[in-house]
PDB file of N, CA, C and O in Angstrom:
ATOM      1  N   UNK A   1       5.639  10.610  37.958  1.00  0.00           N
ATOM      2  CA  UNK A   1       4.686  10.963  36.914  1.00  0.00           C
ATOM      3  C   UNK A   1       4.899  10.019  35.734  1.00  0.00           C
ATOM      4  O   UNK A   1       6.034   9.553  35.635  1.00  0.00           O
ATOM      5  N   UNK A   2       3.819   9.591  34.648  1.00  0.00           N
ATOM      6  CA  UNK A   2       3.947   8.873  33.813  1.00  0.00           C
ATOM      7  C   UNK A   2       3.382   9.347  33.051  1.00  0.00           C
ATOM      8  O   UNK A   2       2.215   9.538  33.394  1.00  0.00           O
ATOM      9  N   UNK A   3       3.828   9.949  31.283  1.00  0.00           N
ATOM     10  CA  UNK A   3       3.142  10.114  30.699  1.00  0.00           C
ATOM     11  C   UNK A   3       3.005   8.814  29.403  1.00  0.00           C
ATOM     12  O   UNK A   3       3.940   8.019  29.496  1.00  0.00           O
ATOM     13  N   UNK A   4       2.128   8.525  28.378  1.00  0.00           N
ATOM     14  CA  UNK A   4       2.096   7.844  27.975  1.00  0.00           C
ATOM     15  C   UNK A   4       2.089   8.499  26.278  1.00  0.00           C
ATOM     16  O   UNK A   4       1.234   9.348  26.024  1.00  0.00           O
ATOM     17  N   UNK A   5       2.797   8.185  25.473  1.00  0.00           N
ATOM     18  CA  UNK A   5       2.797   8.276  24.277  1.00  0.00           C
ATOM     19  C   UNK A   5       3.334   7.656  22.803  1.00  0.00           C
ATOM     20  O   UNK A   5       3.382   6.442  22.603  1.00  0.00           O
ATOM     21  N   UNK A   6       3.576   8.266  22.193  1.00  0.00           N
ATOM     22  CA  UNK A   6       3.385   7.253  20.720  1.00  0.00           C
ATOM     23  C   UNK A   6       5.048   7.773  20.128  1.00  0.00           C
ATOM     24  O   UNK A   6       5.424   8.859  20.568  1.00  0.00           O
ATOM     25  N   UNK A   7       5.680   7.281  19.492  1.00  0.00           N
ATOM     26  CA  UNK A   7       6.904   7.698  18.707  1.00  0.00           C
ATOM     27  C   UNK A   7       7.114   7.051  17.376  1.00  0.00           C
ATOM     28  O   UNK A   7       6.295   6.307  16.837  1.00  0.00           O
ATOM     29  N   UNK A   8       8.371   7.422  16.847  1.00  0.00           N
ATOM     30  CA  UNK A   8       8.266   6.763  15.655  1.00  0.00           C
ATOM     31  C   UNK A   8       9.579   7.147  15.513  1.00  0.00           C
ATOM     32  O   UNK A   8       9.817   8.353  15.567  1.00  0.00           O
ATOM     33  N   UNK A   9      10.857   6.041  15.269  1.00  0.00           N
ATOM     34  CA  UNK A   9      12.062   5.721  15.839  1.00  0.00           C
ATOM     35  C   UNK A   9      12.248   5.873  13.562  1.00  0.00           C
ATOM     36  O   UNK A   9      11.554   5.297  12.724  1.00  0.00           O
ATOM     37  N   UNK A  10      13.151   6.621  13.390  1.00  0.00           N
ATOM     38  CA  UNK A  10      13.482   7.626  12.358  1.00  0.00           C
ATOM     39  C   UNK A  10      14.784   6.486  11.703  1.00  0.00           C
ATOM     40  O   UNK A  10      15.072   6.560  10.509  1.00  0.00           O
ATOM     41  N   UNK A  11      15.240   5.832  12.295  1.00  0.00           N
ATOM     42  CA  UNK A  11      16.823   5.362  12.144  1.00  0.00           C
ATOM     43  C   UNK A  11      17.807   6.015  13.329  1.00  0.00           C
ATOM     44  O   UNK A  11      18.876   5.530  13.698  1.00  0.00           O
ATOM     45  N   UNK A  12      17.412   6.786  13.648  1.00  0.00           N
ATOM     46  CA  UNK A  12      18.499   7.514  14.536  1.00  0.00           C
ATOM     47  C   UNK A  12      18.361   8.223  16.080  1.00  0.00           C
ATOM     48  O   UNK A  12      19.128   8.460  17.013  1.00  0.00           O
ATOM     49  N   UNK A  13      16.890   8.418  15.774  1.00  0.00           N
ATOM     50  CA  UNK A  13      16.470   8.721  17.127  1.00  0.00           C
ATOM     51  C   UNK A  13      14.294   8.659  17.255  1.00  0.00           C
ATOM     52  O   UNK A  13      13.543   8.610  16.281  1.00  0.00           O
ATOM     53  N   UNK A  14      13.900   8.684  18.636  1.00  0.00           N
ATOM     54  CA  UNK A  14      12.764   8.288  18.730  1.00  0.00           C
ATOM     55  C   UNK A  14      12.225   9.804  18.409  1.00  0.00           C
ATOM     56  O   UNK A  14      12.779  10.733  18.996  1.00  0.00           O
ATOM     57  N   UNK A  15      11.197  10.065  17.525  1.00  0.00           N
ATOM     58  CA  UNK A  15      10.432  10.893  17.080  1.00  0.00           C
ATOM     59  C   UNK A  15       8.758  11.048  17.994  1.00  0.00           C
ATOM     60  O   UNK A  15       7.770  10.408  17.634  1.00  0.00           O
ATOM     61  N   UNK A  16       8.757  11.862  18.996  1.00  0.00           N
ATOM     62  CA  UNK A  16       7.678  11.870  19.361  1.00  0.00           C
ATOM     63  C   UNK A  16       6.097  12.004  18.518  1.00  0.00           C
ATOM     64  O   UNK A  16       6.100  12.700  17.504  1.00  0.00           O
ATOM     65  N   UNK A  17       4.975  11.443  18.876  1.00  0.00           N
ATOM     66  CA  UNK A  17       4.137  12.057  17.725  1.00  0.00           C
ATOM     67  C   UNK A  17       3.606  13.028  18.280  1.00  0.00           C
ATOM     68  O   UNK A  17       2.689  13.322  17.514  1.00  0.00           O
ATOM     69  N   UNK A  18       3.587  13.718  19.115  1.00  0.00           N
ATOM     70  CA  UNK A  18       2.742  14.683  20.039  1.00  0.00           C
ATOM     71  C   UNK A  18       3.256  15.473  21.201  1.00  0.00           C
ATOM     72  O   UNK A  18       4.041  15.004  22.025  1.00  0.00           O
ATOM     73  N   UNK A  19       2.907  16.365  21.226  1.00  0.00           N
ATOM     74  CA  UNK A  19       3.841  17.722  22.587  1.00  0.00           C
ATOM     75  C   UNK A  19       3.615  16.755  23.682  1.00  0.00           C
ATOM     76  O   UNK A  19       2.641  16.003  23.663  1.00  0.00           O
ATOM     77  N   UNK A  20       4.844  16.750  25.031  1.00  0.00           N
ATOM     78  CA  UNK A  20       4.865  16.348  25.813  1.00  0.00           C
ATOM     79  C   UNK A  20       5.334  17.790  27.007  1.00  0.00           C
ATOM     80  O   UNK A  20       6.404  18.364  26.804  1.00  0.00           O
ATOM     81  N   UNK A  21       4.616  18.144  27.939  1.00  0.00           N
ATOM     82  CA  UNK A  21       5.026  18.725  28.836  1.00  0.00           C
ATOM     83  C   UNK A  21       6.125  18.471  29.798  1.00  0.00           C
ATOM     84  O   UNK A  21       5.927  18.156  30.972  1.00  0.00           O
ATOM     85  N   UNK A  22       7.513  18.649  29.153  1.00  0.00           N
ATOM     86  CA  UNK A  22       8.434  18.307  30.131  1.00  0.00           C
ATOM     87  C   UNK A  22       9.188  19.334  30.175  1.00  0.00           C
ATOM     88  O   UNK A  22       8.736  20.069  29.297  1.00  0.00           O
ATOM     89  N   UNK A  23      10.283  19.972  30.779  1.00  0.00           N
ATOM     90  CA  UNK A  23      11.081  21.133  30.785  1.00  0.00           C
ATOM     91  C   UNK A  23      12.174  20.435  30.474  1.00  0.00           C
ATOM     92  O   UNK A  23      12.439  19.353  30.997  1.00  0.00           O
ATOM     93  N   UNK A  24      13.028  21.120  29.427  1.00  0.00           N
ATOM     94  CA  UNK A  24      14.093  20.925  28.787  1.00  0.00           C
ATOM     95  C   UNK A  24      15.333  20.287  29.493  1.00  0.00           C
ATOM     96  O   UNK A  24      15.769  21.027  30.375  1.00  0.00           O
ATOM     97  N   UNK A  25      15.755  19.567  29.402  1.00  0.00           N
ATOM     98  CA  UNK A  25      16.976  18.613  29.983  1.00  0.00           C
ATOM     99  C   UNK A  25      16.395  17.441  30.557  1.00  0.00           C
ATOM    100  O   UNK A  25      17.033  16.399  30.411  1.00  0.00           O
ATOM    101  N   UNK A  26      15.265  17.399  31.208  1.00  0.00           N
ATOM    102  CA  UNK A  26      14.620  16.015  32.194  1.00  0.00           C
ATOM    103  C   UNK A  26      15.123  14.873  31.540  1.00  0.00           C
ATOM    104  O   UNK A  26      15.249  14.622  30.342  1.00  0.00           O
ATOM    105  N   UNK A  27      15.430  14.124  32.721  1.00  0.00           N
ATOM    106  CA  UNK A  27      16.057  12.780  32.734  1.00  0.00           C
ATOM    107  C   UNK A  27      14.979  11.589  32.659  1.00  0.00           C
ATOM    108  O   UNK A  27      15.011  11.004  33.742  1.00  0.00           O
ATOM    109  N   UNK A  28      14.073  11.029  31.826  1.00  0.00           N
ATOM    110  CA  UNK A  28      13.442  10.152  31.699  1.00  0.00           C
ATOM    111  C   UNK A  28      13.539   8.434  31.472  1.00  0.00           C
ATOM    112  O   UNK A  28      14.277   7.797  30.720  1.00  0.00           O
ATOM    113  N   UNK A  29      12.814   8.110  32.138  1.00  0.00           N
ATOM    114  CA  UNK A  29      13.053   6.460  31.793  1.00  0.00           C
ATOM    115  C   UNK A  29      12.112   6.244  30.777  1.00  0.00           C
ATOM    116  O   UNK A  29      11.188   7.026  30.558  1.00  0.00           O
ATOM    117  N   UNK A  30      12.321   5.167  30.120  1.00  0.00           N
ATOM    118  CA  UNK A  30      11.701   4.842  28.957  1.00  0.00           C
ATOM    119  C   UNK A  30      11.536   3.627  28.199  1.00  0.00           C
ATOM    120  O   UNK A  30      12.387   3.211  27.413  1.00  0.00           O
ATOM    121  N   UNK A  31      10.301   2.991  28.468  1.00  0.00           N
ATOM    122  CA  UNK A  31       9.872   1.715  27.622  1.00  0.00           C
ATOM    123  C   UNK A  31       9.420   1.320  26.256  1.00  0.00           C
ATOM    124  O   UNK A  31       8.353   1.886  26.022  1.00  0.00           O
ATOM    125  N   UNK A  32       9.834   0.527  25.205  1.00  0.00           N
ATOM    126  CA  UNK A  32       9.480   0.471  24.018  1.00  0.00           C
ATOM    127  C   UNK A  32       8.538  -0.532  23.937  1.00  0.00           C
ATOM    128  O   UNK A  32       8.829  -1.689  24.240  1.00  0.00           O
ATOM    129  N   UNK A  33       7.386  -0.195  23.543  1.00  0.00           N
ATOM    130  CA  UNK A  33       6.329  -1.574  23.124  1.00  0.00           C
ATOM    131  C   UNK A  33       6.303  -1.131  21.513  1.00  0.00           C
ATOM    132  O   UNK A  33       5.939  -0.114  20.923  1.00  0.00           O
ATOM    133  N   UNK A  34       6.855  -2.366  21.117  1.00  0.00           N
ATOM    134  CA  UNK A  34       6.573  -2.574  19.442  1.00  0.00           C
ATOM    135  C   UNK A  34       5.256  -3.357  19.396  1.00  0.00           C
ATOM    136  O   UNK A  34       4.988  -4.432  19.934  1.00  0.00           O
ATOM    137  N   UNK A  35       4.245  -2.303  18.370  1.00  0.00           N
ATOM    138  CA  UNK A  35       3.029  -3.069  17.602  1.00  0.00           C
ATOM    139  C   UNK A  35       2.788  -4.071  16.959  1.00  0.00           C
ATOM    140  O   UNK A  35       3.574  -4.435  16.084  1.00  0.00           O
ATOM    141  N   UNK A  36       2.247  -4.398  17.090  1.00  0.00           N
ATOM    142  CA  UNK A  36       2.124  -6.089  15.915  1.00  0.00           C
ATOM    143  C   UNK A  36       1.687  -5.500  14.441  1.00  0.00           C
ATOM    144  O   UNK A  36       1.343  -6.373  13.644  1.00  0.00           O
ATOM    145  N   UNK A  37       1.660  -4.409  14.060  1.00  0.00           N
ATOM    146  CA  UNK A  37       1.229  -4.370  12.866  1.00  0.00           C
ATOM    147  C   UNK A  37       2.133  -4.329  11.892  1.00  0.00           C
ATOM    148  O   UNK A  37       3.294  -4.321  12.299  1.00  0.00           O
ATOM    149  N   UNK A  38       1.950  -4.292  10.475  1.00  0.00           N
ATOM    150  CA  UNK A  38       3.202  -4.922   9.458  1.00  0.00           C
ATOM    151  C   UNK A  38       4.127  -3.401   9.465  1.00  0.00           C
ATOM    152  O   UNK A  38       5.304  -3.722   9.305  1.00  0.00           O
ATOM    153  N   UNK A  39       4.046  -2.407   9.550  1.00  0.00           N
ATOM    154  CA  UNK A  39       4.879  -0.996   9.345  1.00  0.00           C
ATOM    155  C   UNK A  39       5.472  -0.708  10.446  1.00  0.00           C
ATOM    156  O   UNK A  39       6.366   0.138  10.467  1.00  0.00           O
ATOM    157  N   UNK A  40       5.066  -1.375  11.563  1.00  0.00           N
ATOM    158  CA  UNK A  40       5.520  -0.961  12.920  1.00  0.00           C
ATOM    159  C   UNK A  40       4.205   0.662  13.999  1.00  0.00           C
ATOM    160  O   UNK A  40       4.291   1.190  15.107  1.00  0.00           O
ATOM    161  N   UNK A  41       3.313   0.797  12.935  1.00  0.00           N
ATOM    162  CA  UNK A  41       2.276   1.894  13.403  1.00  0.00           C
ATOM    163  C   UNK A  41       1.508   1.089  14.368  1.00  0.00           C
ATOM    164  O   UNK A  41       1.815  -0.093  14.519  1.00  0.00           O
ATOM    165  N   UNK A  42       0.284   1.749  15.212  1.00  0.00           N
ATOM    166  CA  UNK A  42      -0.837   1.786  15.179  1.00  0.00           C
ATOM    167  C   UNK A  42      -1.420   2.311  14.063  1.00  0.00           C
ATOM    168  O   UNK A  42      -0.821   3.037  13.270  1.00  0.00           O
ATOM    169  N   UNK A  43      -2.443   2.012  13.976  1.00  0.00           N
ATOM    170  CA  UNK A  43      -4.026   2.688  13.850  1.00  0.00           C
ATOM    171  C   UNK A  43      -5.221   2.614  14.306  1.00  0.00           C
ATOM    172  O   UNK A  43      -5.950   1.673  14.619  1.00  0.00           O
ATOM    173  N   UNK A  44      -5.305   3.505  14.304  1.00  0.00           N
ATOM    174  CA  UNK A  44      -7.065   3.876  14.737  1.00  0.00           C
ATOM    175  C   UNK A  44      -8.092   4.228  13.827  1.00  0.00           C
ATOM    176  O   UNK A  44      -8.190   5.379  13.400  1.00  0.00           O
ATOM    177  N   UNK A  45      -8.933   3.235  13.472  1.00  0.00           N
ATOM    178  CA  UNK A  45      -9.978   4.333  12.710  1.00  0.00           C
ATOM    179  C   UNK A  45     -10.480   5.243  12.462  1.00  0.00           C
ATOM    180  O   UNK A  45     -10.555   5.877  11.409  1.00  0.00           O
ATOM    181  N   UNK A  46     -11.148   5.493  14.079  1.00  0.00           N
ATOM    182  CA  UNK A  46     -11.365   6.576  14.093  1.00  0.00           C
ATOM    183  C   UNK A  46     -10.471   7.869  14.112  1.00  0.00           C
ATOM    184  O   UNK A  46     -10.925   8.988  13.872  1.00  0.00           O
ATOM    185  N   UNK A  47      -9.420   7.664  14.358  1.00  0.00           N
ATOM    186  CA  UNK A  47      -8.433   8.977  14.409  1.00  0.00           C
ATOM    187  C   UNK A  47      -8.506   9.074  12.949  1.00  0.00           C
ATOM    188  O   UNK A  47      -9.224   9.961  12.487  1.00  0.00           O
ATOM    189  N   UNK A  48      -7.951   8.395  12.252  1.00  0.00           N
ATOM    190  CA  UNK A  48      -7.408   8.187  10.439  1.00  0.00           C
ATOM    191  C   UNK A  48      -8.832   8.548   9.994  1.00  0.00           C
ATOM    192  O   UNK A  48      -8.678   9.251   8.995  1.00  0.00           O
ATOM    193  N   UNK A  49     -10.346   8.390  10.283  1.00  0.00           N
ATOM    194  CA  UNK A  49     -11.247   9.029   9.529  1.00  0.00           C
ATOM    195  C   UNK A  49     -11.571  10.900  10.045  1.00  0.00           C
ATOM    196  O   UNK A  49     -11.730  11.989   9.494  1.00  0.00           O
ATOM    197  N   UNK A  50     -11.533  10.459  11.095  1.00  0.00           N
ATOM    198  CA  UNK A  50     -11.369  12.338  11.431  1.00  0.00           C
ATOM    199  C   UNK A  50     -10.389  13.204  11.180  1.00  0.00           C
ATOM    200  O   UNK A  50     -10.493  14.428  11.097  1.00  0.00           O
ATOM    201  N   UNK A  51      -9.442  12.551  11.061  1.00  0.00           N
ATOM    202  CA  UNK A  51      -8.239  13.271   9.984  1.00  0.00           C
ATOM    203  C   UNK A  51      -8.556  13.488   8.289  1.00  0.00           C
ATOM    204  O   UNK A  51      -8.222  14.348   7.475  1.00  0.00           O
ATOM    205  N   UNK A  52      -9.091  12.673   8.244  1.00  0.00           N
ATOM    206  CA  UNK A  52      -9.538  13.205   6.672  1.00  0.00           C
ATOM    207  C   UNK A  52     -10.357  14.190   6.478  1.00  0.00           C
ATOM    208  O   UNK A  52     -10.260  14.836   5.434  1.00  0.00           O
ATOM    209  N   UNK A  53     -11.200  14.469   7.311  1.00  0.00           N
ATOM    210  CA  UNK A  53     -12.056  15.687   7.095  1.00  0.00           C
ATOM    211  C   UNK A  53     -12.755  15.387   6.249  1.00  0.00           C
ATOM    212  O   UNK A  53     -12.961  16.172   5.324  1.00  0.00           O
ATOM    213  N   UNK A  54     -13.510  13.799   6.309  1.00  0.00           N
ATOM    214  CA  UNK A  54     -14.884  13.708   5.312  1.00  0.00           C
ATOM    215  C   UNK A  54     -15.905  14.331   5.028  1.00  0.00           C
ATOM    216  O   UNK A  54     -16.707  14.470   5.952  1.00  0.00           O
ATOM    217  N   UNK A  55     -16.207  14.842   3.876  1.00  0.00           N
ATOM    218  CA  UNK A  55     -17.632  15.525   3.616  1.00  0.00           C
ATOM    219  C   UNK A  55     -18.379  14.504   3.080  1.00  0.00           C
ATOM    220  O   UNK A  55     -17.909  13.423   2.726  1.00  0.00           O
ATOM    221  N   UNK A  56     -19.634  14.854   3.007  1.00  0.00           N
ATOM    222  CA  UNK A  56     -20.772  13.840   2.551  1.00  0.00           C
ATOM    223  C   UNK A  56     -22.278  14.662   2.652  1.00  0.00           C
ATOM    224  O   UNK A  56     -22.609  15.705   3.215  1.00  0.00           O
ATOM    225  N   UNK A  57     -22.813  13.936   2.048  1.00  0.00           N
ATOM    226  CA  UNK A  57     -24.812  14.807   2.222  1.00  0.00           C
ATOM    227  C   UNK A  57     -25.178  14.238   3.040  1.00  0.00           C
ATOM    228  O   UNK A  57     -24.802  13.105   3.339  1.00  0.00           O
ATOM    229  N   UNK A  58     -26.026  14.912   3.614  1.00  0.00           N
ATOM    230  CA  UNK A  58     -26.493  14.835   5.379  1.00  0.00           C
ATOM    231  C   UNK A  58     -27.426  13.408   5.569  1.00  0.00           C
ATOM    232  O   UNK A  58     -27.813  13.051   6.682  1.00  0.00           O
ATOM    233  N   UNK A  59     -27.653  12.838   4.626  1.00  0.00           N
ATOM    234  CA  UNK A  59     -28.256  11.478   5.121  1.00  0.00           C
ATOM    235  C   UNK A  59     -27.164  10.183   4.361  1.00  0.00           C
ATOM    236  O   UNK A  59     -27.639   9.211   3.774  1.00  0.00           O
ATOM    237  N   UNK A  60     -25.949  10.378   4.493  1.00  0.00           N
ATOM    238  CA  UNK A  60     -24.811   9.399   4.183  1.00  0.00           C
ATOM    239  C   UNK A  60     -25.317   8.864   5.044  1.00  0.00           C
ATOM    240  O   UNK A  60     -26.210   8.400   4.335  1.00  0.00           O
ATOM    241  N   UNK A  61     -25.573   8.461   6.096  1.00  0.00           N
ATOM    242  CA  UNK A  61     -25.374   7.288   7.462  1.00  0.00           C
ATOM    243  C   UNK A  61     -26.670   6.819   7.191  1.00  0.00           C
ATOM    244  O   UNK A  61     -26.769   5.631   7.496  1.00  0.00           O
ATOM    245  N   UNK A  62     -27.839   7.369   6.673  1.00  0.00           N
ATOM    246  CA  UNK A  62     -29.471   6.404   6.346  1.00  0.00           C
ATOM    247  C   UNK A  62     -29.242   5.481   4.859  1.00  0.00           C
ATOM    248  O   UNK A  62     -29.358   4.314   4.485  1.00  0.00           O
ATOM    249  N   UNK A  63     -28.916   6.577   4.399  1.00  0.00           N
ATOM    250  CA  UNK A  63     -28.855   5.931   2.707  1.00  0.00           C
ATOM    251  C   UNK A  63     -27.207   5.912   1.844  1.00  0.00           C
ATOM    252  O   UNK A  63     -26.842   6.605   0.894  1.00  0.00           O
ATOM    253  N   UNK A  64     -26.351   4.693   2.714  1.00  0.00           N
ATOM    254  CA  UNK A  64     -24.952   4.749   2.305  1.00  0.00           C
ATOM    255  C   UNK A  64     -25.232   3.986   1.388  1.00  0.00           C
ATOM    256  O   UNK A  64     -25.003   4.479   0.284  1.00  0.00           O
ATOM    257  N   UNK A  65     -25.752   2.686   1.373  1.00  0.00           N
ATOM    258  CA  UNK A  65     -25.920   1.688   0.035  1.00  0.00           C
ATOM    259  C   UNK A  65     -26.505   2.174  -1.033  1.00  0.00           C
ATOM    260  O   UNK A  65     -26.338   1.482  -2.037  1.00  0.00           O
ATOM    261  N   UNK A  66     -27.438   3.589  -1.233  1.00  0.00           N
ATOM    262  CA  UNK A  66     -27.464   4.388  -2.224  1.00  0.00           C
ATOM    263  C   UNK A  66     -26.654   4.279  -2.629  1.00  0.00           C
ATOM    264  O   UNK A  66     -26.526   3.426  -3.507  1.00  0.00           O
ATOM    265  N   UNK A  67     -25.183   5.405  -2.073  1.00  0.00           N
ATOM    266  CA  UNK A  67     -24.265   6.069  -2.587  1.00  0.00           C
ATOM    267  C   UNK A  67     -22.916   4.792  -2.825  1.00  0.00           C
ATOM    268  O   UNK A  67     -22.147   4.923  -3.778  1.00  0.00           O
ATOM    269  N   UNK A  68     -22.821   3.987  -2.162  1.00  0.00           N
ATOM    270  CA  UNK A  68     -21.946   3.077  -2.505  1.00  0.00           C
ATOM    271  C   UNK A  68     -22.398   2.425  -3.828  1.00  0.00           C
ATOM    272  O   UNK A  68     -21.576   1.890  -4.572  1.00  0.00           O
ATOM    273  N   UNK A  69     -23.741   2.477  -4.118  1.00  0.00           N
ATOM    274  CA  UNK A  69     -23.661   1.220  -5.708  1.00  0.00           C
ATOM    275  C   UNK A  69     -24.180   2.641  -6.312  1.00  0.00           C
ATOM    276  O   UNK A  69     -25.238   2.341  -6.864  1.00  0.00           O
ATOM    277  N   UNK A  70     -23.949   4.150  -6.500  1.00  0.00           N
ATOM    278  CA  UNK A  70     -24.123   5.206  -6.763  1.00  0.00           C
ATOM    279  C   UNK A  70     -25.545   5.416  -7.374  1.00  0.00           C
ATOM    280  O   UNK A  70     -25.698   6.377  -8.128  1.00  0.00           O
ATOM    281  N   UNK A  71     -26.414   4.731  -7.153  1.00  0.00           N
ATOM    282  CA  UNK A  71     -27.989   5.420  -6.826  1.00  0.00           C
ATOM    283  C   UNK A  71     -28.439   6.483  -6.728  1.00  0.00           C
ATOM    284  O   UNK A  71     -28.689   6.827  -5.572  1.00  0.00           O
ATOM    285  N   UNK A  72     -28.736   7.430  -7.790  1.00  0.00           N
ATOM    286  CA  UNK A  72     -29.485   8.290  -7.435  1.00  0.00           C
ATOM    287  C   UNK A  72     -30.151   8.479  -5.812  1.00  0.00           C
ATOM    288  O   UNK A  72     -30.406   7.399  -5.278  1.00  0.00           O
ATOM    289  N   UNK A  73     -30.412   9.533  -5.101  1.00  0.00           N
ATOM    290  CA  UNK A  73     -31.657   9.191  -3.640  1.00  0.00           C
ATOM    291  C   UNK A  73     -31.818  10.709  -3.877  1.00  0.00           C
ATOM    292  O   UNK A  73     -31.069  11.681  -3.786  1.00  0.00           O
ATOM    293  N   UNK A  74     -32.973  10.528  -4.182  1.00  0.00           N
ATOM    294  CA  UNK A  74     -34.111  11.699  -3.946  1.00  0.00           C
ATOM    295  C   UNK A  74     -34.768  12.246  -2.905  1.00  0.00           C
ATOM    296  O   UNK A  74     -35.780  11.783  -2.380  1.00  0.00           O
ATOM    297  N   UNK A  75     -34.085  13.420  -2.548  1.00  0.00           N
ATOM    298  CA  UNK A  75     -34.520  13.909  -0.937  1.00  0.00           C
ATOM    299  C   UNK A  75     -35.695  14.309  -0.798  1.00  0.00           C
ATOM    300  O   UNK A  75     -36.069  15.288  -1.444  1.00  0.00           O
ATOM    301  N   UNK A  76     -36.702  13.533   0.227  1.00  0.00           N
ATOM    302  CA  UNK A  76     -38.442  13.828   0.008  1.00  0.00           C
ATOM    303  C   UNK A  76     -38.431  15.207   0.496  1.00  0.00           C
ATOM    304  O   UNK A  76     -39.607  15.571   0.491  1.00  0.00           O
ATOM    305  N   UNK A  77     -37.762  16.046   0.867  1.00  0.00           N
ATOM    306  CA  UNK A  77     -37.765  17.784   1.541  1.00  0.00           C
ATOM    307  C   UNK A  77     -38.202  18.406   0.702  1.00  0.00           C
ATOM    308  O   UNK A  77     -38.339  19.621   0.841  1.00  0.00           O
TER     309      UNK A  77
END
């Protein structure tokens, strides 16, 4: 079996980021791929924006350049 996941190595030991289904004692082998990024993370966009739990008014995605140079937009409803 292979599961695949993410850690984050503390100084002292590897910190899983997420539940792994294994029963307590299992003897595992184990490969380290270090990221190319400057902290040693991934990221994902999309994970890191759905974690924020953005709110916004329901036509953000038609009229963002409104709200980015903060424009009034007058909803024709």
């Amino acid at each position: 079996m292979t599961i695949h996941t993410k850690a984050i190595y503390d100084g002292k030991f590897l910190q899983l980021t997420e539940p792994v289904e294994l029963k307590p004692n299992t003897h595992v082998n184990v490969t380290l791929e270090i990221p190319d990024s400057p902290d040693g993370m991934e990221y994902d966009f999309f994970e890191t924006a759905l974690s924020m739990d953005l709110q916004g008014p329901p036509d953000w995605s038609t009229h963002f350049e409104d709200y980015l140079l903060h424009e009034k937009h007058s909803d024709p409803h």
